[in-house]
N, C-alpha and C positions, 0 to 999 in steps of 0.2 A: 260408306258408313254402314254399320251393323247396326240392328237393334236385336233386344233381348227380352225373352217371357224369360221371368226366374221363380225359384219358390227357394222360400228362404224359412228355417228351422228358430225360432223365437227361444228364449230363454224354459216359458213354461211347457214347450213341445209344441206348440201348437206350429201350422203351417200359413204362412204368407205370400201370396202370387202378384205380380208386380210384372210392368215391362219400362225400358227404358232405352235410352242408347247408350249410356255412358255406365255400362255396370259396376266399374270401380268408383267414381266416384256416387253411384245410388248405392252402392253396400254402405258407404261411410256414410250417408244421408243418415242410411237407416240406424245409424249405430252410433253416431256422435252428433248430430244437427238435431235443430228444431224442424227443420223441412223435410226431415223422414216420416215416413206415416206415423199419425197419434197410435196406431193398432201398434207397429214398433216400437213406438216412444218407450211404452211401457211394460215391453216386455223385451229389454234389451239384458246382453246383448242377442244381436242374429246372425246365424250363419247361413250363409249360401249352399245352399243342396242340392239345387238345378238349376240347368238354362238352358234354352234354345234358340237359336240365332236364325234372324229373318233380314230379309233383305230391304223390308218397309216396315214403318212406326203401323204402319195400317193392319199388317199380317200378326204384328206380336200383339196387339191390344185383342184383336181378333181369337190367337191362340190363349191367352191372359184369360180372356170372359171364359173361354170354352175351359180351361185349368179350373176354373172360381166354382165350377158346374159341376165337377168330380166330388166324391166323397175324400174321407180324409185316407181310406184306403186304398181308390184308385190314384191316388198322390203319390202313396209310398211307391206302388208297384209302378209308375211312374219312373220314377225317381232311381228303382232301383234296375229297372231296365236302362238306364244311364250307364251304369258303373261299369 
Protein backbone atom coordinates (compact mmCIF):
# COMPACT_ATOMS: atom_id res chain seq x y z
CA UNK A 1 0.00 0.00 0.00
CA UNK A 2 1.13 3.63 -0.93
CA UNK A 3 0.39 6.67 0.92
CA UNK A 4 0.31 10.23 -0.42
CA UNK A 5 1.29 14.12 0.69
CA UNK A 6 -0.83 16.11 -2.23
CA UNK A 7 -1.43 19.82 -2.76
CA UNK A 8 -4.43 20.53 -4.25
CA UNK A 9 -5.27 24.03 -6.27
CA UNK A 10 -9.05 25.23 -4.80
CA UNK A 11 -11.34 27.12 -6.98
CA UNK A 12 -10.18 30.77 -5.44
CA UNK A 13 -6.20 29.80 -6.21
CA UNK A 14 -5.45 29.35 -3.02
CA UNK A 15 -3.32 25.85 -2.08
CA UNK A 16 -4.38 22.67 0.10
CA UNK A 17 -1.84 20.08 1.56
CA UNK A 18 -3.36 16.86 2.62
CA UNK A 19 -2.02 13.06 2.82
CA UNK A 20 -3.82 10.06 2.54
CA UNK A 21 -3.89 6.56 1.04
CA UNK A 22 -6.52 6.33 -1.18
CA UNK A 23 -5.93 9.45 -3.49
CA UNK A 24 -8.69 8.88 -5.90
CA UNK A 25 -11.09 8.45 -3.69
CA UNK A 26 -9.80 11.77 -1.16
CA UNK A 27 -9.90 13.96 -4.52
CA UNK A 28 -13.61 13.05 -4.80
CA UNK A 29 -13.96 13.58 -0.77
CA UNK A 30 -12.76 16.82 -1.65
CA UNK A 31 -14.88 17.70 -4.29
CA UNK A 32 -18.38 16.04 -3.99
CA UNK A 33 -18.70 14.77 -0.10
CA UNK A 34 -19.32 16.26 3.15
CA UNK A 35 -16.21 14.48 4.53
CA UNK A 36 -13.73 16.57 2.39
CA UNK A 37 -12.17 19.29 4.29
CA UNK A 38 -14.64 22.27 5.32
CA UNK A 39 -11.27 24.51 3.74
CA UNK A 40 -12.44 22.48 0.49
CA UNK A 41 -15.99 22.41 0.98
CA UNK A 42 -16.05 25.91 0.10
CA UNK A 43 -13.97 26.47 -2.24
CA UNK A 44 -14.71 23.74 -4.56
CA UNK A 45 -14.06 22.70 -7.15
CA UNK A 46 -10.16 21.32 -6.42
CA UNK A 47 -7.57 20.12 -8.55
CA UNK A 48 -4.74 17.97 -7.87
CA UNK A 49 -1.29 19.69 -8.58
CA UNK A 50 1.00 17.47 -6.50
CA UNK A 51 1.86 14.27 -4.80
CA UNK A 52 4.41 12.26 -3.28
CA UNK A 53 4.31 8.90 -2.51
CA UNK A 54 5.57 7.14 0.77
CA UNK A 55 5.83 3.95 1.95
CA UNK A 56 4.08 4.90 5.58
CA UNK A 57 0.90 6.93 6.76
CA UNK A 58 3.75 7.99 9.29
CA UNK A 59 6.28 9.53 6.40
CA UNK A 60 3.46 11.37 4.39
CA UNK A 61 1.73 13.23 7.56
CA UNK A 62 5.43 14.00 8.35
CA UNK A 63 6.25 15.35 4.71
CA UNK A 64 2.18 17.07 4.90
CA UNK A 65 3.31 19.25 8.22
CA UNK A 66 6.68 20.06 6.64
CA UNK A 67 4.56 21.19 2.99
CA UNK A 68 1.86 23.25 5.60
CA UNK A 69 5.44 25.19 6.80
CA UNK A 70 6.35 26.43 3.17
CA UNK A 71 5.24 29.77 1.92
CA UNK A 72 2.63 29.88 -0.86
CA UNK A 73 5.85 30.41 -3.10
CA UNK A 74 7.96 27.63 -1.98
CA UNK A 75 4.55 25.51 -3.09
CA UNK A 76 4.60 26.56 -6.53
CA UNK A 77 8.40 25.99 -7.08
CA UNK A 78 7.58 22.88 -5.45
CA UNK A 79 5.16 21.89 -7.63
CA UNK A 80 6.77 22.99 -10.54
CA UNK A 81 9.83 21.07 -9.91
CA UNK A 82 7.29 18.13 -10.46
CA UNK A 83 6.38 18.57 -14.04
Amino acid sequence: MSFFTYILRCSDDSLYTGSTNDMEKRLHEHNHLKSGAHYTKIRRPVELVYTETFETMSEARKREYAIKQFTREQKIVLMKKSI
